[in-house]
C-alpha positions in Angstrom: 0.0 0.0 0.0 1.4 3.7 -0.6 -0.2 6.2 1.4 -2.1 9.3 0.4 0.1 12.2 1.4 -2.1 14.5 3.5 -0.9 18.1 1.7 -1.4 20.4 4.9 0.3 22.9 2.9 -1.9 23.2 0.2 -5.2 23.0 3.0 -3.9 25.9 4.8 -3.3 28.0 1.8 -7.1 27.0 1.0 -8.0 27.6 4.8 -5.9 31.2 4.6 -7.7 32.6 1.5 -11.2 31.7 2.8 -10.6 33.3 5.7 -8.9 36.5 3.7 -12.5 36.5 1.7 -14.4 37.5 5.5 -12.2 40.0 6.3 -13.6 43.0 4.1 -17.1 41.8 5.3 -16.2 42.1 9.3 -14.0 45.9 8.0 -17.9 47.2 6.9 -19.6 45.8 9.6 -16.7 47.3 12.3 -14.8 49.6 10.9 -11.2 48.0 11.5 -9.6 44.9 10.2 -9.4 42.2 13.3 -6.3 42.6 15.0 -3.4 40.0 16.2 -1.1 41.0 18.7 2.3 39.0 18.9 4.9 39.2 21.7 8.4 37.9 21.6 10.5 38.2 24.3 14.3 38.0 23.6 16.5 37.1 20.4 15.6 33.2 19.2 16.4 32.8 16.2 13.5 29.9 15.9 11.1 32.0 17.5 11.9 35.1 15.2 11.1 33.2 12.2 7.8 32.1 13.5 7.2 35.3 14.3 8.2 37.1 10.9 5.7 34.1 9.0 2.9 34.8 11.5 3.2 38.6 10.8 3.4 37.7 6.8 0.1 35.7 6.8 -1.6 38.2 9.0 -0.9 40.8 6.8 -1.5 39.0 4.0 -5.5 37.5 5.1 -6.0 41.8 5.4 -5.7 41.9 9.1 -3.6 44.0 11.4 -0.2 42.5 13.2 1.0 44.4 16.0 4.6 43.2 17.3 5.9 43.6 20.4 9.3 42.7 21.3 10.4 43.2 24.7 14.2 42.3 25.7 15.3 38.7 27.0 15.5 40.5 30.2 12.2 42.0 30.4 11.1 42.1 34.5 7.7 39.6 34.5 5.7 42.9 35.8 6.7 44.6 32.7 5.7 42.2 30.9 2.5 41.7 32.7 2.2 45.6 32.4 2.1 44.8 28.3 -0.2 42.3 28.0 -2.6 44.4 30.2 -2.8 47.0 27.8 -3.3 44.7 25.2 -6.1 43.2 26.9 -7.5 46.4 26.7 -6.5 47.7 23.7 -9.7 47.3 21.1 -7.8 47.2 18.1 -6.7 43.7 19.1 -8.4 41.0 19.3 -6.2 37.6 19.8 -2.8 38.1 21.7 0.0 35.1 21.2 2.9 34.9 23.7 5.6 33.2 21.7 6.8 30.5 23.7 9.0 28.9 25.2 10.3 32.2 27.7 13.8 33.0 29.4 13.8 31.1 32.6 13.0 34.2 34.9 9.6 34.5 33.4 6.6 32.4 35.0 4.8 31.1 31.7 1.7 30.0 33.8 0.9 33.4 35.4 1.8 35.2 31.9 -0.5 32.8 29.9 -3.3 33.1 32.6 -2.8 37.2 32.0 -4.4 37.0 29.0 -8.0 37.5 28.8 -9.6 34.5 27.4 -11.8 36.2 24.7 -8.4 37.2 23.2 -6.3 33.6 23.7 -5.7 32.8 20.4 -3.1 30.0 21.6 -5.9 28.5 23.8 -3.3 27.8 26.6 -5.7 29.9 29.2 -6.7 27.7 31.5 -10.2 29.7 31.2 -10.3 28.0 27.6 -8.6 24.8 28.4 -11.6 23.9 31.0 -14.2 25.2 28.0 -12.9 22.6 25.7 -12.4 19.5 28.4 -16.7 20.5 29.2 -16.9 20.3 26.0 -18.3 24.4 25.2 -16.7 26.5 23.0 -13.6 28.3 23.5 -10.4 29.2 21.9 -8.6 25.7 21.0 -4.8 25.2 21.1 -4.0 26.1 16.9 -1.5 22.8 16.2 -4.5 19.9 17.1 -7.4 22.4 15.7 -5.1 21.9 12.7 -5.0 18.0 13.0 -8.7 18.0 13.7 -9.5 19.4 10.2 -7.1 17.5 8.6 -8.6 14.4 9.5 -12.1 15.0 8.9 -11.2 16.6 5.8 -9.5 12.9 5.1 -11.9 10.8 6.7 -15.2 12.8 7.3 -17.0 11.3 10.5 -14.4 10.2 13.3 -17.4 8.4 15.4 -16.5 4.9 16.6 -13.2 5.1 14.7 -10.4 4.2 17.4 -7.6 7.0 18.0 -4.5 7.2 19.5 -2.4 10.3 20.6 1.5 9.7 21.2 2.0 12.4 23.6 0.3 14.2 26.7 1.5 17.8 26.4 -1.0 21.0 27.3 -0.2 22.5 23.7 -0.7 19.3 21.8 -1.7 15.6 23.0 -4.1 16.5 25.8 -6.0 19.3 23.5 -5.7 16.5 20.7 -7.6 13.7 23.1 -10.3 16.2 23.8 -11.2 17.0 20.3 -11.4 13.8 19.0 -13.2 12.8 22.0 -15.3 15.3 21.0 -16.4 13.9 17.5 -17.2 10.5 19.3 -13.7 8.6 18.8 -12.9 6.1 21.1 -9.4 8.0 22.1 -6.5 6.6 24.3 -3.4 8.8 25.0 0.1 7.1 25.2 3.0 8.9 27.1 6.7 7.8 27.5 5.2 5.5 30.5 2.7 3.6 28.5 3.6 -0.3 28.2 2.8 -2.3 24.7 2.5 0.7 23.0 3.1 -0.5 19.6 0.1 -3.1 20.4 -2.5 0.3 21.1 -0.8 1.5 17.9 -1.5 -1.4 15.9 -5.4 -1.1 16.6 -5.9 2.6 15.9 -7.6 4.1 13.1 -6.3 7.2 13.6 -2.4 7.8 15.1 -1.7 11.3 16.3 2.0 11.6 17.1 3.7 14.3 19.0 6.0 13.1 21.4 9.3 14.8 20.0 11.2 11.3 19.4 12.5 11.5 16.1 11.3 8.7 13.9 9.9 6.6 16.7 6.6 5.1 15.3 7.7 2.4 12.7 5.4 1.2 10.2 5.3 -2.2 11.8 3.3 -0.6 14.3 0.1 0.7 12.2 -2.6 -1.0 11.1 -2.7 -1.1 7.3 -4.5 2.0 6.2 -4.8 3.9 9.3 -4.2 7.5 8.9 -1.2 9.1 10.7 -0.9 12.4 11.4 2.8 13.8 12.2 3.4 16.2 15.0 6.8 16.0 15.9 9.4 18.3 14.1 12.9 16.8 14.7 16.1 18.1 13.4 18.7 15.4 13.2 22.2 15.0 11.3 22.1 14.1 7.7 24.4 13.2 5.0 27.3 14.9 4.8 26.5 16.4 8.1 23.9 18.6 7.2 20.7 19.0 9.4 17.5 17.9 8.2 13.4 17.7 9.7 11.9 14.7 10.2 8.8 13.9 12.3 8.1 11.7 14.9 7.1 8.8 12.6 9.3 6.9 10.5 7.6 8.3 7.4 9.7 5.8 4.6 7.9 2.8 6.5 4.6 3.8 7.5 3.8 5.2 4.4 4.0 1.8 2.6 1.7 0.8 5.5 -0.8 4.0 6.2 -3.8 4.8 4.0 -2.9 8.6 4.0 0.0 10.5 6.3 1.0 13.8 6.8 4.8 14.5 5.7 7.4 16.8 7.5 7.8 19.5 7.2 4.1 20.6 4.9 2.0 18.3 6.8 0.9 20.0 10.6 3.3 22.8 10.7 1.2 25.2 7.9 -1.9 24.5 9.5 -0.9 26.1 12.4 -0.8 29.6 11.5 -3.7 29.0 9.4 -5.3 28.0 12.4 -4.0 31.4 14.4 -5.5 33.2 11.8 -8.8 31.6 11.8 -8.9 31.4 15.8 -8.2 35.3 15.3 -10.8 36.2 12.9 -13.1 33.8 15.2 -12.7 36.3 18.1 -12.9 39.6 16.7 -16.4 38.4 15.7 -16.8 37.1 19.4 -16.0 40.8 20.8 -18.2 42.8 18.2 -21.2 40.4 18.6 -21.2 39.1 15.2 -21.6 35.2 14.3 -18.4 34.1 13.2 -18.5 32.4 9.5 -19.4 29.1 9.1 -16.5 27.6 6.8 -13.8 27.9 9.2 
């Protein structure tokens, strides 16, 4: 069997000029373009690229991206002091705090800053509890991605048996509760679970974001199960030279899966085009206007 390749680039280049589409619509009705506020604190070189591509598609879907860049050594009041104002700021209406932070920071007490209507990220524990009960809320952008992915691949997930490779707050635990909310049957494996290539073997659905490069073999699927690929891994290459790779051996699984995301341009595009949408999402939240319906 050769699996379908699961083009995320292509869906959220779809997903980013649909949403592009809405924005003149929500300018007339407002007045203003729906506004994304970005913070990075320090110099990462990783997290000034993400950064710089957020800002690109913002701009490009018509919408306004405001950049704030406080230094690595930024006092947490300070930067608490920020995010107040753009809490209250009504030009914005989703704020991201680019994560991970320098050590001194407290990431739990900046994240819980941020007022829920405008957590964009969906790390707020405010919007963690909405999606666990399951009402609706700002959801965590990389498994809102994965979600659309695979019921633009599959359709219905009822009775169809998942498993998610990983238990993180930004990933796996979101992951579990959206499936769980289309009626799969969902178990979450961890670095602790025992037989885990057995649970593997009986899923319909393998979610993978545990950060192990190439650790799910195609041995471990069952044939035509669709496998989507969380895990960006850089690791040495011929000659020396770095290259990505996911957290599923994609040479082997492929021959195995029915479809599979690749990396990179599986999970990783549908991330900002999730951001956007979650962004576009709120601003019609905060000016009481029913958010479109093909997003």
């Amino acid at each position: 069997m050769s699996a379908q390749i699961i083009d995320g680039k292509a869906f959220a280049a779809a997903l980013r000029a649909r949403i592009a589409t809405h924005v003149p619509a929500f300018r007339a009705a407002t007045g203003r373009a729906p506004g994304l506020a970005v913070v990075l604190v320090g110099e990462d070189a990783a997290s000034q690229v993400y950064v710089r591509n957020k800002g690109k598609a913002t701009r490009e879907a018509g919408m306004e991206s405001f950049e704030h860049r406080p230094p690595a050594d930024v006092p947490q009041d300070d930067l608490l002091a920020l995010i107040a104002e753009l809490n209250a700021d009504p030009a914005v209406d989703g704020i991201l705090v680019q994560l991970p932070l320098p050590a001194h920071l407290d990431e739990e007490a900046v994240i819980a800053a941020i007022d829920p209507a405008k957590d964009v990220d969906g790390f707020n524990a405010v919007n963690v509890g909405r999606l666990a009960v399951g009402m609706e809320g700002m959801v965590p952008c990389t498994p809102l991605g994965c979600l659309a992915l695979l019921k633009d691949r599959l359709g219905s997930l009822s009775g169809l048996n998942a498993v998610v490779i990983g238990r993180s707050n930004i990933v796996g635990k979101p992951m579990a509760q959206l499936l769980l909310k289309e009626s799969a049957t969902v178990t979450v494996a961890h670095s602790r679970t025992r037989d885990l290539e057995e649970l593997v073997r009986r899923a319909d659905i393998v979610v993978a974001a545990v950060g192990r490069a190439d650790m799910v073999k195609g041995d471990w699927l069952k044939p035509g199960a669709t496998v989507i690929d969380v895990g960006i891994n850089r690791v040495e290459g011929e000659g020396g030279k770095a290259r990505l790779t996911g957290d599923v051996d994609f040479a082997s699984a492929s021959a195995v899966a029915g479809a599979i995301t690749p990396v990179p341009g599986g999970v990783g595009p549908m991330t900002i085009a999730m951001l956007l949408r979650n962004t576009l999402v709120a601003a019609h939240v905060r000016e009481g206007l029913a958010p479109p319906e093909d997003l």
